[in-house]
C-alpha positions as CSV (number, residue, x, y, z in Angstrom):
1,X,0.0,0.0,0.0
2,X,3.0,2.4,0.4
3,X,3.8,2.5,-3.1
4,X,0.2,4.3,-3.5
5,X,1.8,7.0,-1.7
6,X,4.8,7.3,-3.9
7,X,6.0,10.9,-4.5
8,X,9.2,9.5,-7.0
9,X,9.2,12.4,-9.5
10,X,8.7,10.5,-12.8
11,X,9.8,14.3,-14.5
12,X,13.3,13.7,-13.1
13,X,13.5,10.6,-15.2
14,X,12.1,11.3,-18.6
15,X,12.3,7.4,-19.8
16,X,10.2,6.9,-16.7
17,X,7.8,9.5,-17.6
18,X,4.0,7.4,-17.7
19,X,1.8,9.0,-20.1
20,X,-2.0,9.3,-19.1
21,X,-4.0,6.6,-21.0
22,X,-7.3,7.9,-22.5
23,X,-9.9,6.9,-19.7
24,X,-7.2,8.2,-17.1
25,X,-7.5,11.6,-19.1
26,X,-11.4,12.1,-20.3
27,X,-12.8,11.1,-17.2
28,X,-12.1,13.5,-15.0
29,X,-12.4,16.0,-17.8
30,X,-16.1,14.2,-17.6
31,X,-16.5,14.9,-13.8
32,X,-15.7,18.5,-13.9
33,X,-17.9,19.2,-17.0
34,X,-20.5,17.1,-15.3
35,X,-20.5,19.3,-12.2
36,X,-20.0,22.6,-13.8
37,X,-23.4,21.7,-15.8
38,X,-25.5,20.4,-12.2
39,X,-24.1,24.5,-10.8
40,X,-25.8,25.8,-13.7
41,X,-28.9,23.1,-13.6
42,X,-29.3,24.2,-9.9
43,X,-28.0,27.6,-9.9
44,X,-31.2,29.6,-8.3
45,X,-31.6,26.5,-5.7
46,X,-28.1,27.1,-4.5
47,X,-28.3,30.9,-4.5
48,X,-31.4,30.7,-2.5
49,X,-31.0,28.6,0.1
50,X,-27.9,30.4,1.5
51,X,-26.6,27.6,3.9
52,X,-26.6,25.2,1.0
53,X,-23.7,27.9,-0.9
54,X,-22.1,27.7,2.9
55,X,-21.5,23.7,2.1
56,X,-20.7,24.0,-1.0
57,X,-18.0,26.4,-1.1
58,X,-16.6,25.4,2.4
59,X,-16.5,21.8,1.0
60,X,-14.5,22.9,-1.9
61,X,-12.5,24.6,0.0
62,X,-11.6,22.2,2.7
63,X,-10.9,19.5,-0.3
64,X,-8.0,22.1,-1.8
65,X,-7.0,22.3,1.6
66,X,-6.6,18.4,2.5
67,X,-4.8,18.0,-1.0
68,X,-2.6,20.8,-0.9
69,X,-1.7,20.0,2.8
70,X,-1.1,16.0,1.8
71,X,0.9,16.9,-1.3
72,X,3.4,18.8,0.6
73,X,3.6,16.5,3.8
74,X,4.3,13.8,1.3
75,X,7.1,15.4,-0.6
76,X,8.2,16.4,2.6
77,X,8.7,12.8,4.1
78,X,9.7,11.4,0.6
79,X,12.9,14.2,0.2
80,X,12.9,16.3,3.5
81,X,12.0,20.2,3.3
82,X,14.5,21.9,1.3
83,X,14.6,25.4,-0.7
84,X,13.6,23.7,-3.5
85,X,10.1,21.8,-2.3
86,X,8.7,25.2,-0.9
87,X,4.9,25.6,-1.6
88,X,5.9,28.6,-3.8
89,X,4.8,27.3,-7.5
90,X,1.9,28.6,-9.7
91,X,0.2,25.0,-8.1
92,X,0.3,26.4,-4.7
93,X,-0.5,30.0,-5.6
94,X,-3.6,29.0,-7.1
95,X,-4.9,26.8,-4.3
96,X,-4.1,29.7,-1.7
97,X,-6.1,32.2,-3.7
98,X,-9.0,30.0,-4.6
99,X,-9.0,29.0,-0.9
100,X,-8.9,32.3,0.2
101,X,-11.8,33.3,-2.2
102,X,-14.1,30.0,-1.5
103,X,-13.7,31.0,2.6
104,X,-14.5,35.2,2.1
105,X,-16.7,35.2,-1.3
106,X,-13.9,38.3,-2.0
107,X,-14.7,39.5,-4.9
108,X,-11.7,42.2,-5.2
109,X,-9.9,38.7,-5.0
110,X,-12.1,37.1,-7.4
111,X,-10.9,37.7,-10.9
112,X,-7.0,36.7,-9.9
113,X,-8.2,33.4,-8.9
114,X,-10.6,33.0,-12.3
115,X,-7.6,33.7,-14.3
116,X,-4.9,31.6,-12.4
117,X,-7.4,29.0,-11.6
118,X,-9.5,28.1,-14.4
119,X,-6.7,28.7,-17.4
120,X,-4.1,26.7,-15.6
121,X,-6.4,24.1,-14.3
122,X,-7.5,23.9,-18.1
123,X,-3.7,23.9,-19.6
124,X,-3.1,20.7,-16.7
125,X,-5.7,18.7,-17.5
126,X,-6.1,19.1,-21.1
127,X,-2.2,18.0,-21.5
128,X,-0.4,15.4,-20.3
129,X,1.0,17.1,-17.2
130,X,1.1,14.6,-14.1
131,X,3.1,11.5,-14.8
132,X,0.9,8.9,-12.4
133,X,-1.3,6.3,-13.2
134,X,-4.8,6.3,-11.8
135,X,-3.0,3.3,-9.3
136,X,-1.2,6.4,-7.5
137,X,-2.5,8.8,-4.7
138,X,-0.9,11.8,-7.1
139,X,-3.2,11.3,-10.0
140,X,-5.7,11.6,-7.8
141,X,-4.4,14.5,-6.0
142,X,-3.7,16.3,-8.9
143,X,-6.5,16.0,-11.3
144,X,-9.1,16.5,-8.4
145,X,-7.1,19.6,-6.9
146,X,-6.6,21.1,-10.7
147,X,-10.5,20.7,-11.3
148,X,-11.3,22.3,-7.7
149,X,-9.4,25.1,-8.8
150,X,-11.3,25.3,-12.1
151,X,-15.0,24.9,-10.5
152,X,-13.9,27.6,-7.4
153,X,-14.1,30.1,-9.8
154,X,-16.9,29.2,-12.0
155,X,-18.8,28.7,-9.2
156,X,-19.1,32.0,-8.3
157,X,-20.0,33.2,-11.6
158,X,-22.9,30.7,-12.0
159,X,-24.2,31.2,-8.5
160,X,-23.3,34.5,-7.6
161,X,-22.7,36.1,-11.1
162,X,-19.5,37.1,-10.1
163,X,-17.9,38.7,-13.5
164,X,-14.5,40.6,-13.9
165,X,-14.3,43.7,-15.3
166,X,-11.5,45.3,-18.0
167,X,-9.5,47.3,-15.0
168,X,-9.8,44.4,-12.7
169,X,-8.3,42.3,-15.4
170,X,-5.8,44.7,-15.9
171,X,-4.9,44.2,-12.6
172,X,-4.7,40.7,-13.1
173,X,-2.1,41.3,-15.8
174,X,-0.2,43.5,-13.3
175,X,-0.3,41.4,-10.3
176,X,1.1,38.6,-11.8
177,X,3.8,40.6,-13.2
178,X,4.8,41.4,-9.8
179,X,4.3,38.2,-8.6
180,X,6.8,37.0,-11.2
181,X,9.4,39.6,-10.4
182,X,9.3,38.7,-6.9
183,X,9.9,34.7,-7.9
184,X,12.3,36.3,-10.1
185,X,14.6,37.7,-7.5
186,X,13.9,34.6,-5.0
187,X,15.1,32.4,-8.0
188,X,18.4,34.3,-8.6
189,X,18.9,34.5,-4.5
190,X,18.0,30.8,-3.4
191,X,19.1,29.1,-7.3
192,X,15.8,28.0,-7.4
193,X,13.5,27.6,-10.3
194,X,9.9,28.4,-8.9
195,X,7.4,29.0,-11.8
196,X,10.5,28.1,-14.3
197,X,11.4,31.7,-13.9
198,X,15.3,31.5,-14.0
199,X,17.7,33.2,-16.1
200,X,19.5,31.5,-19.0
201,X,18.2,28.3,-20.0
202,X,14.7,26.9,-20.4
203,X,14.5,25.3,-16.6
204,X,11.1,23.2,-17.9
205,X,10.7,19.3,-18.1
206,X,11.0,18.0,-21.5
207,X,7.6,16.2,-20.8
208,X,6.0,19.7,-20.5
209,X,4.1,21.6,-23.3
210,X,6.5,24.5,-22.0
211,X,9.9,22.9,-22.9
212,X,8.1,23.7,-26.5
213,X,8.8,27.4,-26.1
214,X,12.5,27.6,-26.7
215,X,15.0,28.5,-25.2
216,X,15.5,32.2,-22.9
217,X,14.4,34.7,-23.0
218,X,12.2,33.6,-26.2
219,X,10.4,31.0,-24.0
220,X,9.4,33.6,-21.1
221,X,8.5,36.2,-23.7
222,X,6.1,33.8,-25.7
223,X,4.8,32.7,-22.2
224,X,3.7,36.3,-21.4
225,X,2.2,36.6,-24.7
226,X,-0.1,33.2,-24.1
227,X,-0.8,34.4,-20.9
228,X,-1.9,37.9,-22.1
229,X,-3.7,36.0,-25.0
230,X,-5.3,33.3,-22.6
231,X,-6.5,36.0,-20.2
232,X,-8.6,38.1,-22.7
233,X,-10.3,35.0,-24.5
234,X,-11.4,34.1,-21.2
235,X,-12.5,37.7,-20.3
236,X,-14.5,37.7,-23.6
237,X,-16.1,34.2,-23.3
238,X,-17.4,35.2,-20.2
239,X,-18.7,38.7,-20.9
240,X,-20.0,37.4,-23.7
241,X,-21.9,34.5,-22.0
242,X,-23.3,36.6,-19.6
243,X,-24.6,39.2,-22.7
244,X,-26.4,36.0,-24.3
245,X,-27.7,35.4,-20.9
246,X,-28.6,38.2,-20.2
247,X,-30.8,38.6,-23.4
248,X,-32.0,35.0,-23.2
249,X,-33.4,36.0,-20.2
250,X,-35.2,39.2,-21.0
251,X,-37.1,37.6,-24.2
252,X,-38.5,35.2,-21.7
253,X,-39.3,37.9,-19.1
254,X,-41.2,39.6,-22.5
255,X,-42.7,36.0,-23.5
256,X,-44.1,35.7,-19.9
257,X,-45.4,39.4,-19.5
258,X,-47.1,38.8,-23.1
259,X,-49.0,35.8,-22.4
260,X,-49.9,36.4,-18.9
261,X,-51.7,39.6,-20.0
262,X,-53.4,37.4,-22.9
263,X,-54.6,35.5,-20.3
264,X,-55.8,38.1,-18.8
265,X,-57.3,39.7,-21.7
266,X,-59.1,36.6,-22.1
267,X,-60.8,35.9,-18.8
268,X,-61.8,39.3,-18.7
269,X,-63.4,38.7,-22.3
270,X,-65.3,35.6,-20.9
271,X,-66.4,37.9,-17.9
């Protein structure tokens, strides 16, 4: 049963580097689409009864919690804490935020965690990212932590119709660029390589979709470009959801109002 627990970095390794068969990959691809639709399904139900959104966003929550918490105390025993096992990566950035915002409903905090969740939680599921088999605790960590961090977000713009706006977006942008200074200078001072932010050479695996991006500083400048790119689609998609929505739901405001007053029209005919 120990070997469940595992923490050997297949990365390390690349000839040991297990790539996800396809039911290891679409189901929980399936499981987050499936619960993203039941939020929407049962979106006024959950708004209304207000202890019901207490569960639900506690219990997401306290999942990211549990994970993060086991991920770390299991790196921890496998290779001791050191300056380069610190739970300073985009991984552990996310799950504080979204944490953070599931506990306080923040919504000044909101759109950081909708763009660092929900386009990294995309980008780690859709590729071939973890390096376990479904027959190992990380798998399991990591697909349900990076689709937590994906519904947090969502959730609060199906229930509470959270939305960002274009300044709070820019802020975003700005935020992170500080964030990555900062990781910047602690790189260079502890010769660490948090958030692959190091000078000189591409510090990604070969097994990620980032090792793709060339060497430095072309990789970190077509990283800030995707980023800036990924960003505004998402700010679109979701302005432009809630337009359709919005519209959708005035025609059948008009559609009600019509035939309600034909129905009244008619009973007072018959009177």
């Amino acid at each position: 049963m120990i070997w469940f627990f595992s923490y050997d970095n297949p990365f390390i390794n690349t000839e040991r580097f297990y790539s996800l068969t396809f039911l290891e990959w679409i189901i929980p691809l399936t499981i987050v689409n499936m619960i993203i639709l039941l939020l929407v399904i049962y979106r006024v139900k959950i708004k209304t009864i207000e202890s019901l959104d207490i569960i639900l966003r506690y219990l997401i929550g306290s999942i990211l919690i549990l994970l993060f918490v086991s991920h770390f105390l299991l790196i921890w025993i496998n290779d001791g804490i050191n300056k380069n096992n610190l739970p300073l990566s985009f991984y552990s950035l996310s799950v504080i935020f979204t944490v953070i915002l599931m506990f306080t409903k923040s919504k000044r905090l909101f759109p950081l965690v909708l763009y660092t969740g929900v386009i990294g939680g995309m980008v780690n599921l859709l590729t071939n990212q973890v390096g376990y088999s479904y027959e190992y605790f990380r798998y399991y960590q990591f697909m349900i932590s990076q689709g937590l961090l994906i519904i947090g977000p969502l959730y609060f713009i199906i229930i509470h119709e959270f939305r960002p706006s274009l300044i709070s977006t820019l802020f975003v942008l700005l935020k992170m660029e500080v964030i990555i200074i900062v990781i910047f200078v602690l790189n260079s001072l502890l010769n660490t390589d948090y958030l692959f932010l190091t000078w000189g050479e591409n510090q990604t695996y070969d097994n990620m979709i980032l090792a793709d991006l060339g060497a430095w500083p072309k990789y970190f400048i077509y990283l800030e470009l995707i980023g800036i790119f990924l960003v505004a689609f998402l700010f679109i998609l979701i302005h432009f959801s809630f337009n359709y929505y919005e519209k959708v739901k005035s025609k059948r405001i008009e559609k009600s109002g019509i035939s309600k007053l034909s129905m009244y029209m008619t009973k007072k005919k018959r009177n």
